[in-house]
C-alpha positions, 0 to 999 in steps of 0.5 A: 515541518511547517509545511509538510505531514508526516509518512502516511498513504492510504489507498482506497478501493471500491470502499475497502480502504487500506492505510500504510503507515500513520505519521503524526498528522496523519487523520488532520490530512484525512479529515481535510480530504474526507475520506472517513476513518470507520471504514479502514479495513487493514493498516499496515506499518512498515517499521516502529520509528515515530514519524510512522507510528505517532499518529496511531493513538488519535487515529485509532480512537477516532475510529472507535468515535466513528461508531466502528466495531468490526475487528482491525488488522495491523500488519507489520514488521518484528515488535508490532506487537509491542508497539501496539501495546504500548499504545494501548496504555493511553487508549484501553477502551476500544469498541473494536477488536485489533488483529495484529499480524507480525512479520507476514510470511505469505500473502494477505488478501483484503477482497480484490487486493493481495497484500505482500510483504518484503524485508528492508535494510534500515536501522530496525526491522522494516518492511516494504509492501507491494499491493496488488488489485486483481481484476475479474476476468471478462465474461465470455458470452461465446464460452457460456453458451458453448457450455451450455450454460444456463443463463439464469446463472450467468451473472452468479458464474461472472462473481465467481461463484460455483452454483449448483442448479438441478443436480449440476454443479456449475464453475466460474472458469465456464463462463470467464475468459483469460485472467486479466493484469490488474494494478500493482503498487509498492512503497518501499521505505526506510531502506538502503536500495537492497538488490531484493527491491527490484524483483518486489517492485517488478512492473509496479503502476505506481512506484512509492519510495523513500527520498530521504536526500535529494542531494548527490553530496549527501550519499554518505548520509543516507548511508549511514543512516539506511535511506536513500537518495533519489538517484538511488530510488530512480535507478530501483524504478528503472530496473523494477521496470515500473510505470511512475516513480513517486518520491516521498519520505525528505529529510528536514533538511530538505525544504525544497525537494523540487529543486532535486527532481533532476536527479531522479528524471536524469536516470528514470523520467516518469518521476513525481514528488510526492506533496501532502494530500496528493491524490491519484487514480489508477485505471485498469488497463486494457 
């Protein structure tokens, strides 16, 4: 549209940057906010329709111009593959190693953030992601020197890492205390509300689905074209349990998708609609 990009969202911790999906306009929104394009670790993909995969050839050559040469994973549902060798015809010459990862079945860990996966109901094979950021767990002072720890490797025991000092091994669980919740987020789109959802969604801090129609009368639509409304994502978010539901993914029918925010807040309050470039910050919680 005129006045709204394509699908993209891109998450970004402590430098590792994580990219989920890549609509046509996508590095146009990225330029605009600065975020850099080298050091973009993993992109994953939730399934091969275009308006999440057009803008993959200019990003991908942007981050060979950027003077990247450390390998790329993509991730994505069944065909990624393909896609990206299709893609590869118009740009064959990359500095950069990618690494393609088709239909994960298990958990995918990128430093602090545990990638999952989960199937969707859309017209092609679709893959929802939830991210979740781990949280070291706090140093025990009381523990340590229960332990009898040395405290010459006190800050490498807080790292996680086991030491060996004058022929004793040393372990981080000696010096940390209980684990601690970190943040989790999930984005779920195209897809019908499949019951699924609810339990990959669970006590997400921030609820990312598809809103394709606003509008209660167009139930059939979404339908039968596999999206949802946003009544449908708001009950997701409600029995997910989640903190924030934000709405994103509107037909182009839709100019206005404030004007439908009700229908959503009636059955989960805490609801956002999504805008280009919207930025927001997740805290860890106590």
């Amino acid at each position: 549209m005129p006045k709204r990009y394509l699908s993209s969202l891109l998450i970004n911790y402590r430098g590792s940057k994580i990219l989920i999906d890549c609509g046509e306009g996508t590095q146009v929104s990225m330029k605009i906010l600065g975020t850099g394009f080298k050091t973009i670790d993993i992109i994953c993909i939730t399934h091969g329709h275009g308006d999440h995969t057009v803008g993959l050839p200019g990003l991908l050559a942007t981050i060979g111009n950027s003077g990247r040469t450390e390998p790329l994973t993509i991730i994505g549902p069944e065909g990624i593959r393909e896609i990206i060798k299709g893609i590869r015809v118009i740009i064959p010459y990359l500095p950069y190693e990618i690494n393609i990862i088709e239909n994960p079945k298990e958990i995918v860990e990128v430093g602090d953030i545990a990638i999952s996966a989960m199937e969707l109901e859309h017209s092609i094979s679709c893959l929802g992601y939830s991210f979740y950021v781990k949280r070291k767990a706090k140093f025990n002072v009381e523990k340590a020197i229960e332990n009898n720890i040395p405290k010459i490797l006190w800050s490498k025991l807080q790292k996680n890492e086991k030491v060996i000092y004058e022929g004793k091994t040393y372990e981080a669980n000696m010096v940390l205390g209980d684990e601690r919740k970190g943040i989790k987020i999930s984005y779920i789109t195209d897809t019908r509300p499949i019951l699924p959802i609810v339990d990959f969604i669970k006590e997400s801090d921030l609820f990312i689905c598809e809103g394709t129609y606003g509008d209660e009368e167009d139930l059939h639509k979404a339908i039968k074209n596999k999206h949802m409304t946003f009544s449908e994502a708001a009950k997701l978010a409600k029995e997910g349990e989640v903190l924030e539901l934000l709405l994103t993914h509107f037909s182009p029918a839709m100019i206005n998708a404030e004007e439908y925010k009700k229908n959503a807040t009636e059955i989960f309050r805490n609801t956002i609609i999504g805008e280009d470039r919207l930025v927001k910050r997740l805290n860890f919680k106590e």
